[in-house]
Residue frames relative to the residue before (quaternion, step in Angstrom):
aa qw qx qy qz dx dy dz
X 1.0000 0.0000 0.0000 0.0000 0.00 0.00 0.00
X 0.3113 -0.6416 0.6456 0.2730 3.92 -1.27 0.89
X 0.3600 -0.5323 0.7296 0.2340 3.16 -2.08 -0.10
X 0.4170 -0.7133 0.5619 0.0408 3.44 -0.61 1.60
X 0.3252 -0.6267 0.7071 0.0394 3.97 -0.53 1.30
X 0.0263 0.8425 -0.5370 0.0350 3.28 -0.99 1.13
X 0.2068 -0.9375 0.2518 0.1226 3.62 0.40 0.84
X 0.8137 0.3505 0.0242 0.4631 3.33 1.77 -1.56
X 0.7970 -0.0909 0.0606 0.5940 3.44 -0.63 -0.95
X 0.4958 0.6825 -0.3308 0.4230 3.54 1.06 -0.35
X 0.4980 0.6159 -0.3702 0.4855 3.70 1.07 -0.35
X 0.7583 0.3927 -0.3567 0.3788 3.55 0.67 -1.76
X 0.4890 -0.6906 0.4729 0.2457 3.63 -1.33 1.20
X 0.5527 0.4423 -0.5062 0.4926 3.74 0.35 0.99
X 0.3883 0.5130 -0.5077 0.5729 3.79 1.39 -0.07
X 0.8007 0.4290 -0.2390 0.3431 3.63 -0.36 -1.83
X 0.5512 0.7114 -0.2407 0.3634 3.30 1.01 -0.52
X 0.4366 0.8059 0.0452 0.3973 2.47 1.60 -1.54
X 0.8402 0.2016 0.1831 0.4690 3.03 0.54 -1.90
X 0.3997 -0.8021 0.2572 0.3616 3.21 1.98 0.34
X 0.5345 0.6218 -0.4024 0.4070 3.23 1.39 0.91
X 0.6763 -0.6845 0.2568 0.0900 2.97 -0.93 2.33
X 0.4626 -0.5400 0.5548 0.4319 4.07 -0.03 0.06
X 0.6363 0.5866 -0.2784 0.4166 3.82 0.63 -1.61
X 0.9202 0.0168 -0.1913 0.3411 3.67 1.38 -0.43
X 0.2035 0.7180 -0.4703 0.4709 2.44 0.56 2.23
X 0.0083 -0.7525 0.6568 0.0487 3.54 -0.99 0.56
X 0.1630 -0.6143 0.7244 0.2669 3.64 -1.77 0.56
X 0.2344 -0.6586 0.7000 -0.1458 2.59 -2.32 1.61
X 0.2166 -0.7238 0.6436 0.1221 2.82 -1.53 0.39
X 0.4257 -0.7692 0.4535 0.1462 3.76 -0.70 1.67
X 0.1668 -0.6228 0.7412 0.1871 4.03 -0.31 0.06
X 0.8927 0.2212 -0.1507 0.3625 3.09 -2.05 0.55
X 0.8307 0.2036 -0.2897 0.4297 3.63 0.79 0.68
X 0.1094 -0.8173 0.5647 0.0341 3.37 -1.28 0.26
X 0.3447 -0.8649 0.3643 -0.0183 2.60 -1.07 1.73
X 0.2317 -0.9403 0.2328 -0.0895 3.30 -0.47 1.28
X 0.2729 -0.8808 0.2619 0.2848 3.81 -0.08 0.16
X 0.3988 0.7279 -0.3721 0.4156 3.24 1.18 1.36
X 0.6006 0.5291 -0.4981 0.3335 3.43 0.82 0.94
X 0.5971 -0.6006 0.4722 0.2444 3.58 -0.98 1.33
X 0.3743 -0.7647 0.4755 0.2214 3.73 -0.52 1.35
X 0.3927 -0.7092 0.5462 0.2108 3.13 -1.68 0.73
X 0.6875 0.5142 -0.0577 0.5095 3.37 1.25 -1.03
X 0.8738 0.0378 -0.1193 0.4700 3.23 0.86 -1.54
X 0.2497 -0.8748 0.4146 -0.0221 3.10 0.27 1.39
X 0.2164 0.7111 -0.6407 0.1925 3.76 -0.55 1.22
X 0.3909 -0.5723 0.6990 0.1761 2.86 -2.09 0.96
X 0.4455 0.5162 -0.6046 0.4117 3.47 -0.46 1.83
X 0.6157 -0.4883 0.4973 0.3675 3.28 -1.33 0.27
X 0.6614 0.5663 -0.1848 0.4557 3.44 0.91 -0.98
X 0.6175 0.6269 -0.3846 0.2788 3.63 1.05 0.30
X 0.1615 0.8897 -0.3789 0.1969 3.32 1.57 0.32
X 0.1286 -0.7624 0.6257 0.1034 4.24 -0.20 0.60
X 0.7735 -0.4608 0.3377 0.2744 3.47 -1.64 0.12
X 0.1249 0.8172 -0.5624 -0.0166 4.33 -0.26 -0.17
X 0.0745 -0.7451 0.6498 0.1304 3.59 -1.08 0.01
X 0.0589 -0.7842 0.6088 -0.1044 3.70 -1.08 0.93
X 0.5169 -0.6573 0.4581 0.3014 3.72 -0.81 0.28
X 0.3540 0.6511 -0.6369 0.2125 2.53 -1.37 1.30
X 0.6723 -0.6728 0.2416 0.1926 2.46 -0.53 2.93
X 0.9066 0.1421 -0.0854 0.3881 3.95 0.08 -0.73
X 0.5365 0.5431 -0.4313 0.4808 3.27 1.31 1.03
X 0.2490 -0.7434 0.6126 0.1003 3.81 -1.22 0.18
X 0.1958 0.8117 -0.5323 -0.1394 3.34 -1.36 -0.14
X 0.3712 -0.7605 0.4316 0.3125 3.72 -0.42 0.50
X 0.0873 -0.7521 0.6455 -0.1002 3.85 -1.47 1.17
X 0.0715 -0.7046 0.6243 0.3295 3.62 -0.38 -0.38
X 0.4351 -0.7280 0.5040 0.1635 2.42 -1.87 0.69
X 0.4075 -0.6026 0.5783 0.3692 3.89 -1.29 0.23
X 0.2104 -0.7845 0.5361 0.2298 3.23 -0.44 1.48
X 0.6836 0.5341 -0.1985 0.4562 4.11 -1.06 -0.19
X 0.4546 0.7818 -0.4264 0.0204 3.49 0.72 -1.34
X 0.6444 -0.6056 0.4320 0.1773 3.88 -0.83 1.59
X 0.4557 -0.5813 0.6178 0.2697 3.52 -0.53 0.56
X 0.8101 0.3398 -0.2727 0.3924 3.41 0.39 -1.11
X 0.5279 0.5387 -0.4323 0.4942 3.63 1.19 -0.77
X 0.6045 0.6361 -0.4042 0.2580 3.54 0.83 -1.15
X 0.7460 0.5332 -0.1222 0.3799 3.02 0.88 -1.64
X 0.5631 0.4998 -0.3294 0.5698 3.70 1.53 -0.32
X 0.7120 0.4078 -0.4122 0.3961 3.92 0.55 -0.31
X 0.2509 0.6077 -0.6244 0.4218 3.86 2.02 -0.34
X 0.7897 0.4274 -0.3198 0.3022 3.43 -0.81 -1.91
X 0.7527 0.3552 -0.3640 0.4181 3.88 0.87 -0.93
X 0.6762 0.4957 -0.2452 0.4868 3.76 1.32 -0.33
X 0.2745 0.8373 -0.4575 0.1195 3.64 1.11 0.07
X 0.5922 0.4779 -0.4170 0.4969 3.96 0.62 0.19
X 0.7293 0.3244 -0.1740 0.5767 3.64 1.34 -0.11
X 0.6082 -0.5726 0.5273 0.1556 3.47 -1.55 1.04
X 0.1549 -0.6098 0.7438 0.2256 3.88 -0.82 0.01
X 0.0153 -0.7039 0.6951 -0.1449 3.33 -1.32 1.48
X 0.2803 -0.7809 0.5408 0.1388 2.91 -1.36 1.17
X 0.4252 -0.6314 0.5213 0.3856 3.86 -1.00 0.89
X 0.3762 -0.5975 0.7044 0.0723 2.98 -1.76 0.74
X 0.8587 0.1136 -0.2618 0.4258 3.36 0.39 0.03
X 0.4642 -0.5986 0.3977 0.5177 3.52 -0.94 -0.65
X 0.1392 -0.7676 0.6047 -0.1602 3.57 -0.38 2.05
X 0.6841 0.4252 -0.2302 0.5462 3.94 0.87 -0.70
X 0.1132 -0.6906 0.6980 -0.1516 3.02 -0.85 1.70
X 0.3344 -0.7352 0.5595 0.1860 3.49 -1.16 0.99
X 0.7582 -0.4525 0.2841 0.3736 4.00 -0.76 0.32
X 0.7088 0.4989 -0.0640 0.4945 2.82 1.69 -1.65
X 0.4400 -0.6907 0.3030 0.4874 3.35 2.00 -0.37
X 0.4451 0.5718 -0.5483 0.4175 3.78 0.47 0.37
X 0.5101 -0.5979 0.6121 0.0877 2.77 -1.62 1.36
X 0.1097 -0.8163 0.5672 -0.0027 3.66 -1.18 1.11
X 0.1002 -0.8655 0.4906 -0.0150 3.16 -0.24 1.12
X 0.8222 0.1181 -0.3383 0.4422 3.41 -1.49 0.66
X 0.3124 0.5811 -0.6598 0.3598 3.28 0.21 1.51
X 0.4887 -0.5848 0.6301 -0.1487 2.53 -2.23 1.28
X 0.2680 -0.8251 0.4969 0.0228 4.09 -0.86 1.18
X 0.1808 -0.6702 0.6759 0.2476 3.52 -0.66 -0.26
X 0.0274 0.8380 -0.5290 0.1311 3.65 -0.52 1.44
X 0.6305 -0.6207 0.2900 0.3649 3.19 -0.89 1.86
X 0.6347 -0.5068 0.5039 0.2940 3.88 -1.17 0.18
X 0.2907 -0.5535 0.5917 0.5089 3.97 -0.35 0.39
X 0.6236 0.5023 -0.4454 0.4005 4.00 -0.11 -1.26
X 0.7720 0.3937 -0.2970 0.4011 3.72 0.06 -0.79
X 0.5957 0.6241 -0.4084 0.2981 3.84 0.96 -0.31
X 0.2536 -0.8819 0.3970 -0.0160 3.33 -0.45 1.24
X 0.0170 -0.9047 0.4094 0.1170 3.53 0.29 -0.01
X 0.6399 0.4954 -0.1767 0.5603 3.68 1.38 0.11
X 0.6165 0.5053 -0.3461 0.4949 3.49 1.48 0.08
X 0.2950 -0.6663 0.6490 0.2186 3.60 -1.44 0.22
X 0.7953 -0.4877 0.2975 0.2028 2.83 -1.76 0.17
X 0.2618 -0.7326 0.5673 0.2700 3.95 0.16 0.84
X 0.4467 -0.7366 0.4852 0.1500 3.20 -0.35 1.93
X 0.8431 0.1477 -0.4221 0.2988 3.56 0.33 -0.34
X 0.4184 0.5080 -0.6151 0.4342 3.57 0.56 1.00
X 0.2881 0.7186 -0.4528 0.4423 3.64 1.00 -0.24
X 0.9342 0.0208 -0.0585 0.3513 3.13 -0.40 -1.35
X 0.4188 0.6057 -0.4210 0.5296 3.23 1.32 0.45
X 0.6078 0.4112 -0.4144 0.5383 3.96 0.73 -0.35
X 0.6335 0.4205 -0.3453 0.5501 3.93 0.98 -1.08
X 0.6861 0.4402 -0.4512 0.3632 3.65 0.07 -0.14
X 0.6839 0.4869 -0.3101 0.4462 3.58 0.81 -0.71
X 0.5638 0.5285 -0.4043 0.4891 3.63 1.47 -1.08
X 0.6024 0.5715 -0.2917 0.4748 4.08 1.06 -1.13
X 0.6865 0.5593 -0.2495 0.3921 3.45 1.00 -0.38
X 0.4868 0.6292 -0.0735 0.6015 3.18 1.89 -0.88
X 0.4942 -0.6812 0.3015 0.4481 3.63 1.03 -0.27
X 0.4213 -0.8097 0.1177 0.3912 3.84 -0.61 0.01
X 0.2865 0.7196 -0.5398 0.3296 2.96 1.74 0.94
X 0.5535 0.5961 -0.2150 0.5404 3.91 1.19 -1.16
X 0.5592 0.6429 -0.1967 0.4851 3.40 1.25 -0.38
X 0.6941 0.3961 -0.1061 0.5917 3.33 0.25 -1.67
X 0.7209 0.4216 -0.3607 0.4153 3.65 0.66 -1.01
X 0.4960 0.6917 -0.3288 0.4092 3.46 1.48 -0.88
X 0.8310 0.2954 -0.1482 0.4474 3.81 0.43 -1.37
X 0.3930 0.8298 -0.1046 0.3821 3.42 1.82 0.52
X 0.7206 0.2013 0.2747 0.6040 2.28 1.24 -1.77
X 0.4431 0.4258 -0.4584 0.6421 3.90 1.66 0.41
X 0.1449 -0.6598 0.7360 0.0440 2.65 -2.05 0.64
X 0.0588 0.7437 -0.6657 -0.0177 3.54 -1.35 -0.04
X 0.7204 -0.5875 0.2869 0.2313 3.07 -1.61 1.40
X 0.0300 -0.6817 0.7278 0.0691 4.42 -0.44 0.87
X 0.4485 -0.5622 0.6752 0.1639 3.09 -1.83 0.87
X 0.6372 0.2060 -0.4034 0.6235 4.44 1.12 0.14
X 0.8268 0.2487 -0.3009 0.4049 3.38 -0.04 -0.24
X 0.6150 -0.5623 0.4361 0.3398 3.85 0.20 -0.49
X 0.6228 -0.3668 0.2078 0.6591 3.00 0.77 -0.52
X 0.4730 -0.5728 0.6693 -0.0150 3.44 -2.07 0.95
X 0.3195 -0.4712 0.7588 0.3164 2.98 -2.13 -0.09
X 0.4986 -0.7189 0.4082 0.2607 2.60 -1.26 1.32
């Protein structure tokens, strides 16, 4: 069994709940080697606005960000979040990049990563997933927090991209 890296709206614990998946198997982490960003073109929540921008992660050697992970994660449960993640790949880590809070290393985990076709660079953030990703990170306590609004980015037309 992988441990599923979880980055976005999927964090808040009425999603997971959702999905009949227990608090007890869950862990917060902290990813090396990526950064997470608002520039992937929604599958699901689909708006005509500039503002419609969804979550992504991508490498990049000297950044981090924190997600928890689904520890155990079902082949079959797996295979039901494909159909709810469809704008994004399931990728396995190759190294050891997931660090628990407590510092254990977590191995054979697995990502959901933005489509190349879906990567956007000229969109913002679809304000209400916005605060639905901050509410679930706020949910998570507010150290996991602070690390949460740290460690997001989103797409600037002077700078490239920001914290959000």
């Amino acid at each position: 069994m992988r441990n599923l890296v979880v980055y976005g709206s999927l964090m808040d614990k009425s999603e997971l709940e959702n999905y009949n998946i227990s608090l007890e198997d869950i862990e917060l982490v902290k990813v090396s080697g990526y950064m997470r960003v608002f520039n992937q073109e929604p599958s699901n929540r689909i708006k005509n606005s500039i503002n419609r921008a969804v979550l992504n992660v991508f490498e990049e050697p000297s950044l981090w960000f924190n997600a928890i992970v689904i520890k155990d994660i079902s082949d079959e449960l797996l295979t039901i979040l494909d159909e709810r993640e469809k704008g994004y790949n399931c990728s396995d880590f190759y190294e050891d990049r997931v660090t628990t809070y407590k510092g254990e290393t977590l191995t054979e985990c697995c990502i959901y990563l933005g489509k190349v076709e879906k990567v956007n660079f000229d969109i913002l953030p679809n304000l209400e997933y916005l605060e639905l990703c901050k509410e679930a990170a706020k949910s998570h306590g507010e150290e996991f927090y602070q690390d949460f609004l740290q460690t997001t980015y989103k797409n600037s037309q002077e700078e490239g991209v920001c914290l959000i």
